[in-house]
C-alpha positions as CSV (number, residue, x, y, z in Angstrom):
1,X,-8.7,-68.1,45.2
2,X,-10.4,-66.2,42.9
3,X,-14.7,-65.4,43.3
4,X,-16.1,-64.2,40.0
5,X,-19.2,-62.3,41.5
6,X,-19.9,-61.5,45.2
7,X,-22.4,-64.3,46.7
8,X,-23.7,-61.9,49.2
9,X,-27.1,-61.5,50.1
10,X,-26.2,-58.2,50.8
11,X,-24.6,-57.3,47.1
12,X,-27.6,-58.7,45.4
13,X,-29.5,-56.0,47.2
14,X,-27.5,-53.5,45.0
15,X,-28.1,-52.7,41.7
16,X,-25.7,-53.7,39.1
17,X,-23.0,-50.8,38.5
18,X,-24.0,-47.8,36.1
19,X,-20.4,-47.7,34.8
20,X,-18.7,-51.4,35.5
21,X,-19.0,-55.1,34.2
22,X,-18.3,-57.8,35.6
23,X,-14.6,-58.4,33.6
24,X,-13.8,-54.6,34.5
25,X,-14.1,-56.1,38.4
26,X,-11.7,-59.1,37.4
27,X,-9.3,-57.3,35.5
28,X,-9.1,-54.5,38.8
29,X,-8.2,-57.4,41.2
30,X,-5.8,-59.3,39.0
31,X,-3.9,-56.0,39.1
32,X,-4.2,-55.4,42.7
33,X,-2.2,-57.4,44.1
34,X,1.0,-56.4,42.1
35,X,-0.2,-52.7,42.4
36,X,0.2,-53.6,47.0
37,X,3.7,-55.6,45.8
38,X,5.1,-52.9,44.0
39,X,3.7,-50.0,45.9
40,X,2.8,-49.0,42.4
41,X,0.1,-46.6,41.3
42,X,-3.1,-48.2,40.2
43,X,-2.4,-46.2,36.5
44,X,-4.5,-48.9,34.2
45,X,-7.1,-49.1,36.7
46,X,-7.3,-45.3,36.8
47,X,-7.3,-45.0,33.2
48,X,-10.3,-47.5,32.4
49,X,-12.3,-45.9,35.3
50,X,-11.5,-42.5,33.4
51,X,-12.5,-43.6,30.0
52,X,-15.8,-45.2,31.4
53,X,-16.9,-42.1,33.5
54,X,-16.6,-43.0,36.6
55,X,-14.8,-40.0,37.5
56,X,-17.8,-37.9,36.5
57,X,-20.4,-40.4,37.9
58,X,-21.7,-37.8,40.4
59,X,-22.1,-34.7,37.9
60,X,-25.2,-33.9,36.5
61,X,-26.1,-35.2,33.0
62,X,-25.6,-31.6,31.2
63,X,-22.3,-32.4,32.4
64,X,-21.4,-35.5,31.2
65,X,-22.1,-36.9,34.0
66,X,-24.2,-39.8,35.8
67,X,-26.0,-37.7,37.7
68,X,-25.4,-40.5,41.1
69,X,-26.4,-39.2,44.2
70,X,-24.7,-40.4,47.5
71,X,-26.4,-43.8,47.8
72,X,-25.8,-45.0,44.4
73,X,-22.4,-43.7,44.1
74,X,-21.5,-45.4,48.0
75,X,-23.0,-48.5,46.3
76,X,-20.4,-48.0,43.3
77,X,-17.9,-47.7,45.7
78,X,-18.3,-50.2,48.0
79,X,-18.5,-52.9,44.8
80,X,-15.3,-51.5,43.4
81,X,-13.6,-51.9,46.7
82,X,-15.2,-55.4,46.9
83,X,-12.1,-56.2,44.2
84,X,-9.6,-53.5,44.5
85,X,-9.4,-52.1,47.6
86,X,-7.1,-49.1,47.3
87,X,-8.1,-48.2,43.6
88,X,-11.7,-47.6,45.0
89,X,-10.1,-45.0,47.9
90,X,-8.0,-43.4,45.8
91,X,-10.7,-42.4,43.8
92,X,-12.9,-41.4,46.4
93,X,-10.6,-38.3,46.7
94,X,-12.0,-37.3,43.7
95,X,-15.4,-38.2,44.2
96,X,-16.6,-36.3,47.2
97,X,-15.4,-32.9,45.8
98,X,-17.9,-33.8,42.6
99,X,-20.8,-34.3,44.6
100,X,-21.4,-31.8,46.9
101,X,-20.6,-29.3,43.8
102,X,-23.1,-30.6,41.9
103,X,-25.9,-30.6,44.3
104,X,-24.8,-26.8,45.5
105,X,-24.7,-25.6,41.7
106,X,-28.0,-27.2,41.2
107,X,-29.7,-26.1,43.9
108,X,-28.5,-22.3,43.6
109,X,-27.0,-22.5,47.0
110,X,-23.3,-21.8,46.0
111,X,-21.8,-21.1,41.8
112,X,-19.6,-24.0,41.6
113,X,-19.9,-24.3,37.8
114,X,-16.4,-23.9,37.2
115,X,-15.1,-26.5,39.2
116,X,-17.9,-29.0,37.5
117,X,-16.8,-27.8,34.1
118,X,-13.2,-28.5,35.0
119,X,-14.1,-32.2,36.0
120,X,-16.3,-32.7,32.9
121,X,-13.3,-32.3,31.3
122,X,-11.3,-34.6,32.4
123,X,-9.4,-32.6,35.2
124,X,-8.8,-34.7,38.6
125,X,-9.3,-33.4,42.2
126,X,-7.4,-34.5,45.4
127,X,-7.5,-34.1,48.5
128,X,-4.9,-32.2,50.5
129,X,-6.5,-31.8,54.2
130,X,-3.5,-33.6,55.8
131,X,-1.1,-32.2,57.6
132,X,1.8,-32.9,60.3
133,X,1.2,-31.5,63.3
134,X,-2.9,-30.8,63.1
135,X,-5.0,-32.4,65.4
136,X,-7.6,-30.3,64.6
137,X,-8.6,-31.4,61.0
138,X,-10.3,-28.4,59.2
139,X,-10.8,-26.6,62.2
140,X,-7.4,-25.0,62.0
141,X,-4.0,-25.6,60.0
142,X,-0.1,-25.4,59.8
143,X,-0.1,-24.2,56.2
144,X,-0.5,-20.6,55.5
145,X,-2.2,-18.4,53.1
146,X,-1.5,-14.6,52.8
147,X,-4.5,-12.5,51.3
148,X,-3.9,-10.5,48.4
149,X,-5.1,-7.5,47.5
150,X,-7.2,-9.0,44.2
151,X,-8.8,-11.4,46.7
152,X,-6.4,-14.3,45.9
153,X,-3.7,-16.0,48.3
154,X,-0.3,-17.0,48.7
155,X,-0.3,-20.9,50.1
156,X,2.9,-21.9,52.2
157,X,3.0,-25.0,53.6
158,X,3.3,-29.5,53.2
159,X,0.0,-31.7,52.9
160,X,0.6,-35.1,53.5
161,X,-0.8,-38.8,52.4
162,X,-2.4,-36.6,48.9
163,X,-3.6,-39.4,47.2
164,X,-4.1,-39.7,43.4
165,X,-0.6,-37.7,43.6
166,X,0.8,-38.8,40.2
167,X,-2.6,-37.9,38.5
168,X,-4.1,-34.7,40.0
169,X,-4.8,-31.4,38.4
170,X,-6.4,-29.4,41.2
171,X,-6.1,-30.1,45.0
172,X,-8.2,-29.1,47.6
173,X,-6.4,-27.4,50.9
174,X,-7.3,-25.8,53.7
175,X,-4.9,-23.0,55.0
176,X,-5.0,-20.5,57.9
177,X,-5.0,-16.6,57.2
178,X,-3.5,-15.0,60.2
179,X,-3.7,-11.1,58.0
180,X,-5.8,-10.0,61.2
181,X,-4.4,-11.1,64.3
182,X,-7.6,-11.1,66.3
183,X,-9.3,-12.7,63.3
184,X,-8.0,-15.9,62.1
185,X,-9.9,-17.4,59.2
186,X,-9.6,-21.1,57.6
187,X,-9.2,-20.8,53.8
188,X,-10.5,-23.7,51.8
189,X,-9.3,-23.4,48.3
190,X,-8.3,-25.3,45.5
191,X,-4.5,-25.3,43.8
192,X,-3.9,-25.7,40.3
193,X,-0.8,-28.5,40.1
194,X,0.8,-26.6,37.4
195,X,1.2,-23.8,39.5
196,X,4.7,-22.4,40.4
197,X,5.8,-23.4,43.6
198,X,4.0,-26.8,43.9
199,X,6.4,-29.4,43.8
200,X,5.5,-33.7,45.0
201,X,7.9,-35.7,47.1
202,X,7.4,-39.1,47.1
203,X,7.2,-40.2,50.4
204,X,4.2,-43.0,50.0
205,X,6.1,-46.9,51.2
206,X,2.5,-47.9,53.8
207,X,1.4,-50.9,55.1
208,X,-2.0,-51.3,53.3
209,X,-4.1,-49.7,50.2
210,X,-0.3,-49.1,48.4
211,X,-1.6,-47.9,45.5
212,X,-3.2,-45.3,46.2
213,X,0.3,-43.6,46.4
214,X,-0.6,-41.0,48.3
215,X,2.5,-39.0,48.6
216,X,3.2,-35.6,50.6
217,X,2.6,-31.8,48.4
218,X,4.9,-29.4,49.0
219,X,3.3,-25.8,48.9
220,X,6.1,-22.8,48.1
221,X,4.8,-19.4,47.9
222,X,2.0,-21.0,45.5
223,X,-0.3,-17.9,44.2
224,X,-4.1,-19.3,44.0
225,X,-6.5,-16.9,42.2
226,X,-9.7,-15.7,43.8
227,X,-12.4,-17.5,42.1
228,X,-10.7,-21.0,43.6
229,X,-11.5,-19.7,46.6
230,X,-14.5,-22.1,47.4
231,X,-15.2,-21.0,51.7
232,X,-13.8,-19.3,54.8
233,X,-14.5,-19.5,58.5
234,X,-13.3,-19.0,61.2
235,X,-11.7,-22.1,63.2
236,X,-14.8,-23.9,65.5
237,X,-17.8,-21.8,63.6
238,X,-20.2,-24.4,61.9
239,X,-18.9,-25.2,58.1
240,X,-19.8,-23.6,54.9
241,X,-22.2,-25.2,52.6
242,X,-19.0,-26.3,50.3
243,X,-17.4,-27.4,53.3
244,X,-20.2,-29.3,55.4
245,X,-21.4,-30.9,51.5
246,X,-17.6,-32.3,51.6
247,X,-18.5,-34.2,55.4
248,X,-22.0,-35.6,54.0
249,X,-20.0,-37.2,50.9
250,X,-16.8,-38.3,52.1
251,X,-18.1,-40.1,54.9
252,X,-20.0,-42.6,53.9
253,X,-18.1,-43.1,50.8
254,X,-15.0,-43.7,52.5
255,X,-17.3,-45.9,54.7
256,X,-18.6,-47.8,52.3
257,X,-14.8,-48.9,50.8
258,X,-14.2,-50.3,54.1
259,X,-17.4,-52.1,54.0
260,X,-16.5,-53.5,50.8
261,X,-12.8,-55.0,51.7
262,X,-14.4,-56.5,54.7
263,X,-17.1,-58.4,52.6
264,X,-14.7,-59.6,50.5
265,X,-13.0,-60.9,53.5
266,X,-15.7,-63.0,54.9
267,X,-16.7,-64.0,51.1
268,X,-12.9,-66.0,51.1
269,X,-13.2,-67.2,54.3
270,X,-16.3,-68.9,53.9
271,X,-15.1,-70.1,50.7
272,X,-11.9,-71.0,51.9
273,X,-13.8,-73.0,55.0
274,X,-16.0,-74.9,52.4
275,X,-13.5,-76.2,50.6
276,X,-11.4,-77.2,53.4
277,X,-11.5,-80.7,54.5
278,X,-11.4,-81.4,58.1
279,X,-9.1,-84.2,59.7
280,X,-11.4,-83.6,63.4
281,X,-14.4,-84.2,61.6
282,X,-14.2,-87.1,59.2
283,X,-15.7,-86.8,55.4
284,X,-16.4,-83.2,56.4
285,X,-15.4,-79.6,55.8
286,X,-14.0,-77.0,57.7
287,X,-17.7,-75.0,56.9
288,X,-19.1,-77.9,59.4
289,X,-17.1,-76.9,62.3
290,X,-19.6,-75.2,65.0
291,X,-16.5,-72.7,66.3
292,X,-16.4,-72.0,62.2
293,X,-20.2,-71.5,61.8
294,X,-20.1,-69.6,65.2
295,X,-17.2,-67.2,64.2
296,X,-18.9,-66.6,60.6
297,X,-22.0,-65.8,62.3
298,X,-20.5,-62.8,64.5
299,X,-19.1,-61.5,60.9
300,X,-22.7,-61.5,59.3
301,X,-24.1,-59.7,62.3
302,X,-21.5,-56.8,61.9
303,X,-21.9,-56.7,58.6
304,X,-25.7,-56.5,58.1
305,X,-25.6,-53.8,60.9
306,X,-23.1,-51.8,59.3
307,X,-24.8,-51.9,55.4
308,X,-28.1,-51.3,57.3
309,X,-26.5,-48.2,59.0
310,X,-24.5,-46.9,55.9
311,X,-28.1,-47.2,53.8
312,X,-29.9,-45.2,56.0
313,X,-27.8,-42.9,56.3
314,X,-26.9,-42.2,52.4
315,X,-30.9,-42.5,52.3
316,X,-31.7,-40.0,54.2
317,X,-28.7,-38.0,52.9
318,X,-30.3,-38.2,49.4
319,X,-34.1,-37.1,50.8
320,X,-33.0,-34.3,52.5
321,X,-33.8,-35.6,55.6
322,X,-33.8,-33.1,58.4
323,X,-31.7,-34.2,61.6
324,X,-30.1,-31.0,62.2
325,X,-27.5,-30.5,64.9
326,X,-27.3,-34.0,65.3
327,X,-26.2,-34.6,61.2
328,X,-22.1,-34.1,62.0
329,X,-22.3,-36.6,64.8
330,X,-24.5,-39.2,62.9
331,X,-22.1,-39.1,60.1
332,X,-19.0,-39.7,62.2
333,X,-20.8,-42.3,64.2
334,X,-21.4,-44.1,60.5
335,X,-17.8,-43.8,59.7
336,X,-16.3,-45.0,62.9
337,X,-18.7,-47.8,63.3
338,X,-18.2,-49.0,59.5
339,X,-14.1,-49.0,60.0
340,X,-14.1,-50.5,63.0
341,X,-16.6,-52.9,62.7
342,X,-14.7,-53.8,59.0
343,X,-11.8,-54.5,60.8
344,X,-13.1,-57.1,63.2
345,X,-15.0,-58.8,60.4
346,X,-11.3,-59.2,58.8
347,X,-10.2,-60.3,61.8
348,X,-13.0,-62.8,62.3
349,X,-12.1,-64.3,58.6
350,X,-8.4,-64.6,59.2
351,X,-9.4,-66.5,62.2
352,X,-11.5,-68.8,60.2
353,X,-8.8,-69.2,57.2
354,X,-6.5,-70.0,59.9
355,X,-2.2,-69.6,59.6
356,X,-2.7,-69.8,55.5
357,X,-4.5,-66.7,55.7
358,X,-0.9,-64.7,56.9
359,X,1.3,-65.7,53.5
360,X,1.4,-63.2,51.1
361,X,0.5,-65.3,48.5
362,X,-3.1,-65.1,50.1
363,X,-5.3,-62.4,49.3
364,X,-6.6,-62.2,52.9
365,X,-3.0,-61.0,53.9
366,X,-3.7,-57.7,51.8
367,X,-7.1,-57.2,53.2
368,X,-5.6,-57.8,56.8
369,X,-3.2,-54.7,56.0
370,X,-6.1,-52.8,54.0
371,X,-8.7,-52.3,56.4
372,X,-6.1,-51.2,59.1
373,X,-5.7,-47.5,57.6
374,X,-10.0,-47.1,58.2
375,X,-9.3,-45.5,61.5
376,X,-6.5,-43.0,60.7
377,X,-8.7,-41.6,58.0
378,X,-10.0,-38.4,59.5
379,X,-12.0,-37.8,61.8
380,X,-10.3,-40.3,63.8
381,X,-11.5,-41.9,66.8
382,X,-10.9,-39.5,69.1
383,X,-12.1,-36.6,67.5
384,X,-15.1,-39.0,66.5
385,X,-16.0,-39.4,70.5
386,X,-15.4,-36.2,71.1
387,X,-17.7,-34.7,68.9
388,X,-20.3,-37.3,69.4
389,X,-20.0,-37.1,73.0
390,X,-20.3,-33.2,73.3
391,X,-23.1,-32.8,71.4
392,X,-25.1,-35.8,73.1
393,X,-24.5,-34.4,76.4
394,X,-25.4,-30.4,75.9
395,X,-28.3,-31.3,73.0
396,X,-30.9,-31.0,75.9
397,X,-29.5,-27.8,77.3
């Protein structure tokens, strides 16, 4: 089953895309499914979303760019994902570097010219923040980098699921600098691909979004200049502008891609139960079945709660609005609600499809593995409650 536009109310709220058309959306989700089958690279995808700017859709317009902000750009997002899922979270490892940049450079707050000029381009970013053996996200790390004496560093070390991997030019790490023993710092830096020393293994065989093919980085004595040198900290001190600007965009992008596959979800399942006649209830359809109606019901309700919680939150994002200590937390509350409620609403529609909905001839199967990787992305779950929990209970002290 094939639905040419999304029939949700909540789509029609968005504007039209700034950078898509409606056969652009077909043509993404007649690939995607042979993209998942082959656990190939979404490469024609990536190269029509290149050639149309999407890739520079948060830069400013004396860079070739859009000029999005973060509510327009999660709207883009969310659409793209609406039709093909793991293209649109590929890409959002590109994405949230562009954004934060932009709005830094512009407001004077950090010089990250350079890095916008290398997008404008046509360079591609990635993101190379995972790592085996780090349950502290960007609070610490396994890989190393050795200060030099120009002010650049020697990176050791493996990043894993680094997606866009066949494509990237320059990937963001962070790496720990143990030079003064009392005085560990976290390095966040970016890594020119044709760099000596950095070598891809292709490691990428998943269970959902396949195409992102987001295979592990292998770091060898890799020399990275000073002026890629975009923050230090030390590990637990509040973030860096660069740093805490990555957070406010990467959140609710990656968000709003698991908002999308679950909206597809439902879409097909109420299609599906429309045009499913029902042997229990004579001359009628599946759609008239009160368990159906009920079960479709729950899926609105999580979804309406989770769009109206992702818009506020890229709203206020894009005002400036001031919630201070209580930003971090609100952001990892809109992630973890978004990929967790996603996943139920997937649920909900496999439930309503019924045993069809399990062959891999239906799209539904994909989505079912798709919106399972929502909760591994970090923060995870744990680290989400933990943050969220710690700072609820000691805000008042």
């Amino acid at each position: 089953m094939t639905i040419a536009s999304s029939t949700s109310p909540l789509f029609e709220k968005a504007e039209p895309s700034a950078f898509l058309s409606d056969d652009d959306y077909r043509r993404f989700h007649d690939r995607a499914a042979g993209y998942d089958r082959e656990n190939r690279f979404f490469i024609e995808d990536f190269e029509e979303l290149r050639a149309k700017g999407y890739l520079r859709a948060a830069l400013p317009a004396g860079h070739g760019g859009g000029g999005l902000g973060i509510t327009a750009l999660s709207r883009e997002q969310r659409r793209l994902a609406y039709w093909a899922p793991a293209t649109a979270l590929a890409v959002n490892m590109h994405l949230y570097w562009t954004g934060p940049a932009a709005e830094l450079t512009t407001t004077g707050v950090q010089d990250l010219d350079w890095l916008l000029k290398a997008v404008a381009d046509g360079q591609v970013l990635a993101a190379g923040h995972g790592e085996r053996g780090n349950d502290a996200g960007l609070d610490d790390s396994v890989t190393r980098a050795t200060p030099q004496p120009d002010g650049s560093y020697v990176v050791s070390g493996r990043k894993t699921f680094t997606s866009l991997s066949p494509v990237w030019d320059r990937l963001g790490i962070h790496a720990r600098d143990d030079s003064d023993p009392g005085r560990p710092r976290i390095v966040h830096l970016f890594v020119n691909r044709a760099s000596a020393g950095v070598t891809t293994e292709k490691t990428w065989d998943a269970l959902g979004v396949r195409a992102t093919a987001s295979d592990d980085t292998v770091l060898d004595n890799v020399h990275v200049p000073a002026d890629q040198v975009v923050a230090v900290h030390e590990p637990g001190q509040p973030y860096p502008p660069y740093v805490a600007g990555i957070f406010q965009w990467y959140l609710p992008l990656v968000a709003n891609v698991y908002f999308g596959i679950a909206r597809r979800a439902l879409d097909l399942a109420e299609l599906t139960a429309q045009e499913r006649d029902s042997l229990a209830l004579k001359g009628q359809k599946h759609a008239d079945k009160p368990a159906v109606q009920r079960q479709v019901a729950q899926g609105e309700i999580l979804l309406d709660a989770a769009w109206s919680l992702l818009e506020r939150a890229t709203a206020d994002l894009d005002a400036g609005a001031d919630h201070g200590d209580w930003w971090t937390p609100r952001l990892f509350a809109v992630k973890e609600f978004t990929v967790t409620t996603a996943r139920q609403v997937v649920d909900i529609a496999v439930q309503v499809v019924g045993a069809s909905s399990v062959s891999r001839a239906n799209e539904l199967e994909r989505l079912y593995r798709d919106v399972r990787t929502g909760s591994l992305h970090p923060p995870n779950t744990d680290l989400v409650l933990d943050v969220i929990g710690r700072t609820a209970v000691h805000r008042f002290s």
